[in-house]
Phi, psi and omega in degrees: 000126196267141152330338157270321212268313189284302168314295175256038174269189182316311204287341162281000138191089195256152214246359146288340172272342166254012162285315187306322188273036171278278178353271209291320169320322201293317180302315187303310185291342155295278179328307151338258209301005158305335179253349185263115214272118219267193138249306172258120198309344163253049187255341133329266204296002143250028173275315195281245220328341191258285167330307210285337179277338177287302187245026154262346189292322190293313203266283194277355166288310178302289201324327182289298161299318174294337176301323205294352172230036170165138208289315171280100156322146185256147186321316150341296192283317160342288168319304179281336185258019189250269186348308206283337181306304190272021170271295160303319192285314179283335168272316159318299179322330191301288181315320207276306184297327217265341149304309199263336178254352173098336211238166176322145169259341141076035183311337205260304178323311213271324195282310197264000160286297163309335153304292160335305129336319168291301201281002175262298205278319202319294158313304166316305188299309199282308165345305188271321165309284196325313194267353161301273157006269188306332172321305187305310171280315191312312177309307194309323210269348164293335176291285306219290133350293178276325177307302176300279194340319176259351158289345185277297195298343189280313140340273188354297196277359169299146182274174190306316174276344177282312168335293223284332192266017159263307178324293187325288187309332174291342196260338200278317189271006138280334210255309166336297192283341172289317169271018154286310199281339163269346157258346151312322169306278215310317158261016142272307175277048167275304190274055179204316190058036162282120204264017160279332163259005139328290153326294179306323178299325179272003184280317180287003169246340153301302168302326207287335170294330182265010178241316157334274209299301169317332211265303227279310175316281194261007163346161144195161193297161167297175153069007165346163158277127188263171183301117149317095219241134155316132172257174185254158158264153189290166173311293219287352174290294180349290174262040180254067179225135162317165194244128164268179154078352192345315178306315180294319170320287170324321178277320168310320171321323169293295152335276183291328162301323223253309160345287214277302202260009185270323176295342174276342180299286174308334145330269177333295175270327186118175183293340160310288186310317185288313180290315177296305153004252177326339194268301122022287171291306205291315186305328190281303190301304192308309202295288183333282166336310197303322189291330167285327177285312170320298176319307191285337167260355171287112162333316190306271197283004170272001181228017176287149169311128173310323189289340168263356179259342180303319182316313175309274180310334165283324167286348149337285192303315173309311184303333196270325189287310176318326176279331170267355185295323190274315209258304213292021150041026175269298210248102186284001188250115213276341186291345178276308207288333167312323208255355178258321170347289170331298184301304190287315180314305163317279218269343182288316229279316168279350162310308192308304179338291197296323191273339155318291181290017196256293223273316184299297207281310179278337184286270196299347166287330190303324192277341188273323180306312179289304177333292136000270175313301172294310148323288173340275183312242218337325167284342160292309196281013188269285168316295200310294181344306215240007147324296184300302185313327168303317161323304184286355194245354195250352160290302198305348176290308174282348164274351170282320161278347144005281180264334197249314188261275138018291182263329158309316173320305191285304158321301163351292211280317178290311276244330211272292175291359163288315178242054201245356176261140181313324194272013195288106166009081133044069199083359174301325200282329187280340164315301202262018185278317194271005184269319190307283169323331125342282200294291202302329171293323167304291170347284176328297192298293164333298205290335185271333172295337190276309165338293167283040197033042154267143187280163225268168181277282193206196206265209185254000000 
């Protein structure tokens, strides 16, 4: 998956990546709209439902229409239709305060918050749906993968004879019941010597001789490797992997937490509160890190699920930010630091996902993805290989049914029609009805010695 293909894929305005993200606008507009006096307490939270509703129509309505003449956005268009979202969003928000409460709408404040904000998270987030997604297909499709692989080697490794009496048995179980089925016809008009149905029997045993040589060309052993068919994976296999890099994680985790909640904090409370922020974000970003290098060198916590220590480590971080917003006494008035709380937590706890599927998530699809490749190719060259054996076992069959099967058919087939003409002697056709019926019981027999992968007793 190429960085356009992930940027201007589905997920970039997909109307599931903009349900997900309702939660967190919504916080951000409350919090914005804590200060601004309202006449009824839920006129913030249909200001935020009423954006959020404007620019999914703007987001998944444009994408919807820019698809119709390419599946792949180009980042550009992308770009412009996340922008013009946050554009809608600051003018409604803009209208509402500035209608209903009376007060400035700070349209410029608002347009550049949400730009600011868009453009830390904006990339990330779809970026990481996407490569969460392909995770979800890889796995299934690395299983999947394996699966073939050992059945192809497993294949592979049948032997020359194993081969030629599965070939064999596939051609016995067309071919049998049709020379049963002539001989029964053979000895019902034997005593009638009707040599019109004499005829018709070598004609079917003529086609049964030309269709025999075909069946033995594309006969294949039974039991083959079948199609594999893929799953999808659940979230939690998706993030169920150790996290490299821990530091580099911390710092994205930070960045975008400092991104989301410092412009409306520091608007709102002042530069105390903006400082506690940051102090905060950062403290969170230290605890995550600190908490995953603990885990890989603790003996204990090194055979625990990678997915409970990430887990571990994102409540790390909320709990250190949390502590410094209520206790670290930078912002003495603790009621501020409480009403931003909701918000920062909420963005550690979605910074983390997303920069896991950013910094994380793509390191192990490149690796499954190679895996991937390879195992394919080995399966491939796995069929051919054993295409060609299949080849080799399906001459030795014909030549071996050639003379023992084949050449009894055939020697039938005149033999039928020779003396089934009118000018033919005088009882030669009930003579040669019982040499015919022989001949067709040899047959029968050969094809069930070979089928057990013994050679046939001899020719015609």
């Amino acid at each position: 998956m190429t960085l356009r293909e992930a940027l201007g894929g589905p997920w970039a305005t997909h109307w599931m990546l903009w349900l997900a993200l309702f939660p967190g606008t919504l916080s951000i507009v409350l919090l914005r709209e804590s200060a601004t006096p309202y006449p009824q307490w839920w006129w913030p939270l249909l200001s935020g439902v009423v954006q959020h509703l404007v620019a999914g129509v703007i987001l998944v309505g444009g994408g919807h229409l820019a698809r119709r003449r390419r599946a792949i956005l180009s980042i550009w268009t992308v770009a412009a239709l996340w922008v013009l979202s946050c554009l809608v969003r600051a003018v409604v928000g803009s209208a509402i305060a500035e209608v209903v409460a009376g007060v400035p709408g700070e349209l410029l404040f608002r347009a550049a918050a949400w730009i600011v904000m868009t453009a830390a998270w904006g990339p990330a987030i779809v970026y990481g749906f996407a490569q969460i997604g392909r995770r979800q297909s890889v796995i299934g499709e690395l299983e999947a993968a394996r699966r073939a692989l050992e059945e192809a080697t497993a294949h592979t490794a049948e032997s020359g004879m194993q081969m030629r009496r599965q070939l064999a048995q596939t051609i016995r179980r067309t071919v049998a019941p049709v020379l049963d089925d002539l001989q029964g016809r053979l000895l019902t008009v034997q005593q009638s010597l009707d040599r019109d149905a004499f005829l018709e029997i070598s004609l079917r045993l003529s086609r049964l001789h030309d269709e025999t040589a075909d069946l033995v060309d594309s006969a294949k052993p039974a039991h083959g490797p079948g199609e594999s068919r893929s799953r999808r994976a659940s979230l939690r296999e998706a993030f169920d992997f150790p996290v490299g890099r821990p530091w580099l994680l911390a710092a994205g985790v930070s960045g975008q937490t400092v991104a989301i909640v410092l412009p409306d904090g520091a608007r709102l409370f002042g530069p105390l509160a903006a400082t506690e922020i940051v102090i905060a974000a950062l403290g969170g970003g230290v605890a995550l890190a600190a908490t995953i290098q603990v885990s890989r060198r603790s003996p204990a916590l090194r055979r625990a699920r990678a997915l409970h220590v990430t887990l571990a480590a994102i409540g790390a971080a909320v709990l250190v930010s949390s502590w410094v917003m209520l206790h670290s006494g930078i912002d003495p008035i603790t009621w501020q630091g409480a009403a931003i709380l909701p918000s920062l937590g909420g963005t550690l706890i979605g910074s983390c996902a997303t920069v896991v599927a950013c910094l994380v998530i793509v390191r192990a699809n490149e690796d499954d993805e190679r895996e991937l490749r390879r195992i394919r190719s080995e399966v491939d060259r796995l069929e051919e290989e054993h295409e060609a054996a299949v080849e080799r076992e399906r001459h030795r069959l014909s030549e071996l049914m050639h003379g023992p099967v084949q050449g009894r058919i055939a020697a039938c087939v005149m033999a039928l029609t020779f003396f089934s003409d009118a000018d033919a002697a005088p009882g030669a056709l009930a003579s040669v009805t019982d040499q015919v019926l022989d001949h067709l019981a040899a047959a029968s027999h050969d094809l069930s010695l070979l089928a057990e992968g013994r050679p046939p007793d001899g020719g015609a």
